[in-house]
N, C-alpha and C positions, 0 to 999 in steps of 0.2 A: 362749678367753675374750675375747680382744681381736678387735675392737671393730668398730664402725661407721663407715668413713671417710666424711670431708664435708669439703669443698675450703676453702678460702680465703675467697672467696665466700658460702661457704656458714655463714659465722662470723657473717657481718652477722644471718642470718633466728634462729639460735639463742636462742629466746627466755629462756633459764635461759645468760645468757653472763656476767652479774656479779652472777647470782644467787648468795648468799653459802650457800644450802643444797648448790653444786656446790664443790669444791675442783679449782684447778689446777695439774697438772704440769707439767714439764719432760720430753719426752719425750726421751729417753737414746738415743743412735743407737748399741748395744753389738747383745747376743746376749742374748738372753731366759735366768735362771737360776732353780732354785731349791736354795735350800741347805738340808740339812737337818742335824738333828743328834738322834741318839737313840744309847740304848749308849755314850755319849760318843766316839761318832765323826761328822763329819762327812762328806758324801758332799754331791755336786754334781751335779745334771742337765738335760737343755736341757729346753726347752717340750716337745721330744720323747720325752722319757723314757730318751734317753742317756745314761749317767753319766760324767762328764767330771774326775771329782774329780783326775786325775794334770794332767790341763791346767792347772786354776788352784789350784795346791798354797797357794798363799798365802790362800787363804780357810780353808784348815782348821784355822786353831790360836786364832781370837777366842773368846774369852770369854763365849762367850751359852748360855742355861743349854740343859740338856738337856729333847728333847721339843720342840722348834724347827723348822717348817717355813716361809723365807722364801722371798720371789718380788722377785724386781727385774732389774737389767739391768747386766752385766759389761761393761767401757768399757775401750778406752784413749783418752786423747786425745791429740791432735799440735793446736801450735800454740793450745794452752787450750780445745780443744774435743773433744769425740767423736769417733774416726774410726772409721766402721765396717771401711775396707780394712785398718786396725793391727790393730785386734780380731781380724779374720777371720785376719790373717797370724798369729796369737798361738795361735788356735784349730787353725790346720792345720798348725804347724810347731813341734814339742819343742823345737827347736834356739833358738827365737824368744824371747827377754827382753826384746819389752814390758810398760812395768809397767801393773799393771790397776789398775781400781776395780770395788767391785759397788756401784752405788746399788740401794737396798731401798726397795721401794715399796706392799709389803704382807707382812702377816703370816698363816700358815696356822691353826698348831702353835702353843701358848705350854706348858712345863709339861704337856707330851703331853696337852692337852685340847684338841679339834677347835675353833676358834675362826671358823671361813666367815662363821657365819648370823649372826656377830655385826655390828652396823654398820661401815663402812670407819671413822667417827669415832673408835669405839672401839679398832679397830684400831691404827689410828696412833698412838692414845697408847700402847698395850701395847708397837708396834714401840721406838719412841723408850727405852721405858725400858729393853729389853732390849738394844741396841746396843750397843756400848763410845762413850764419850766422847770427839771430838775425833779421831776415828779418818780418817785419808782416805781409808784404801783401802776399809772396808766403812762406809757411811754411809748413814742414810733421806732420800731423795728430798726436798727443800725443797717446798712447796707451798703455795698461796695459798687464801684462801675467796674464791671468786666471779674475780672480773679477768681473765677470759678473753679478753676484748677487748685490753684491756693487754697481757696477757702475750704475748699472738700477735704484736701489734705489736713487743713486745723481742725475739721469737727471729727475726721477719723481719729486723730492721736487724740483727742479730748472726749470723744466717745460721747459726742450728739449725734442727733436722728438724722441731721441731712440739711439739705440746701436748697432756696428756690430760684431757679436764673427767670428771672421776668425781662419782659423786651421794653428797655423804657418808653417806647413812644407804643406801646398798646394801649388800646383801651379798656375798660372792666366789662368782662364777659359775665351775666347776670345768669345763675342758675344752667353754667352749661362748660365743658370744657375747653380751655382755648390752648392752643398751642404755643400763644406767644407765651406762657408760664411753663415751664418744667419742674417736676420736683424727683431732685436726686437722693435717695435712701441710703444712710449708710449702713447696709443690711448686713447682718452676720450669718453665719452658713456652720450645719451642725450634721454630722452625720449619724443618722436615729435608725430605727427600727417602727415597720408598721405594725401594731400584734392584732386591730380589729377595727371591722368598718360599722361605722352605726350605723343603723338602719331608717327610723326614720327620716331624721333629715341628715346628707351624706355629711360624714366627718371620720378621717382614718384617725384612730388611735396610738399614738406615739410613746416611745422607750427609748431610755438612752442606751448608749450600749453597755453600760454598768447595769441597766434595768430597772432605773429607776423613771416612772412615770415623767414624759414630757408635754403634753398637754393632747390636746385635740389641730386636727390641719382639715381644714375647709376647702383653702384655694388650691384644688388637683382639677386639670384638664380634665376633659373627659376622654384622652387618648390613654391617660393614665389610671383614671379611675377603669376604665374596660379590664385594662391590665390587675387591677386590683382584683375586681368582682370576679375573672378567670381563677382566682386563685384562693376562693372562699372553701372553706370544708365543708360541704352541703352534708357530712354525715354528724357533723354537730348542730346543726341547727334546730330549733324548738323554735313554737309561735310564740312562746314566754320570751325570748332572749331579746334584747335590744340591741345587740350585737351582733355581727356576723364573723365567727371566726377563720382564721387563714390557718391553708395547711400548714405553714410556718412563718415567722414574722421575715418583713421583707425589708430589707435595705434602702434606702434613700439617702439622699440631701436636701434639707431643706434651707431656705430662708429666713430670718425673723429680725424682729426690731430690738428685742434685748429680752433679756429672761428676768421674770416677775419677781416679788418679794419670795415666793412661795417655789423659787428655782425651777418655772415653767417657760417655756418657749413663745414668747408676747406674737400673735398674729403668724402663727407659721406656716409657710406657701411650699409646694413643690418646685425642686429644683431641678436635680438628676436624681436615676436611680443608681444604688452604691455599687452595683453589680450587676451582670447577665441576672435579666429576670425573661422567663420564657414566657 
């Protein structure tokens, strides 16, 4: 379902950006969920169709009626905000007691009546009414009509992941991307060094320009990866090596979502390169 990415930049040309017929989100830097609840049991599962209900035992005992399918985003935060490496440590270890939140930011199911093709408008007010009150661990999404400008502006200075401008009168696109949803990244940009490309499965090797290790980068075109592989030292190669090294590390800019506990580059994409590469 989600969404169309478009940079920072690209916020300015958005001609529907405080158009009050778009509403804007907070985007949640969690784990994608949805909860549901029929038979009066609840059962939990990712965007993937895992059921994870023993993971976040604490979403199953609210009050929301039977016949209930939500969608929103399982959070912890450190420091007053989201962190996804808490989340993920909560997701992959039983042993782990971070406490969570699920912000809910659509509704499926209301009263086991299929409710999609209803408008996202109408949706909202249904979600709201069926939440429990005052609740902080399960709560709907705060959202604004239109201010997408604004708002972008407040998660840059405050240094959250982004925004999503949804078309109030759309409907929930199931399992597929809809353009009436945008989601705007507030991406940071790092100028690094390439020193080696894995071989196996493709992933250039990153350095900062102090030299210290900045992770692995996956999403390179393939106009850029060509550029890459022109530039391998075929006189170091061995059938032992998982690497493929370059005549010399090469310049770039990337993008990424913020840097890990461990001072690594989270998800980092190409951007430009830093220099004349031949």
């Amino acid at each position: 379902m989600l969404l169309e990415r478009i940079t920072v930049g690209d916020l300015q040309t958005v001609e529907y950006k405080n158009n009050q017929d778009y509403y804007t989100e907070l985007k949640l830097d969690g784990i994608r969920l949805l909860l549901t609840k029929f038979s009066g049991k609840i059962r939990l599962y990712t965007r993937h169709g895992n059921e994870c209900t023993s993971t976040f035992q604490e979403l199953t005992n609210f009050p929301i009626p039977d016949g209930t399918i939500l969608d929103g985003e399982v959070i912890v935060t450190k420091d007053g905000v989201p962190c996804f490496e808490s989340i993920m440590e909560r997701f992959m270890s039983s042993k782990n007691k971070n406490p969570i939140q699920y912000g809910v930011f659509d509704i499926l199911y209301c009263n086991n009546v299929d409710i999609m093709n209803l408008p996202l408008s109408e949706r909202k007010q249904m979600l709201k009414n069926i939440l429990p009150n005052g609740n902080t661990t399960i709560f709907p999404v705060p959202y604004l009509e239109g201010r997408a400008e604004d708002y972008f502006t407040q998660v840059v200075e405050n240094d959250l992941e982004g925004i999503v401008i949804k078309k109030a009168d759309s409907r929930y696109s199931k399992n597929k991307r809809s353009d009436a949803w945008l989601k705007v990244i507030n991406y940071k940009y790092e100028p690094v060094f390439i020193t080696k490309i894995r071989k196996e499965k493709f992933g250039a090797v990153l350095t900062f320009k102090d030299g210290r290790y900045a992770g692995v980068m996956e999403f390179v075109s393939g106009a850029e990866r060509s550029i890459l592989y022109k530039n391998i030292d075929r006189s170091k190669d061995t059938d032992n090596d998982k690497f493929y090294s370059l005549k010399s590390p090469i310049p770039c800019i990337v993008k990424y979502r913020n840097l890990t506990s461990q001072g690594l580059l989270r998800i980092p994409s190409f951007y430009s390169w830093g220099e004349h590469i031949a």
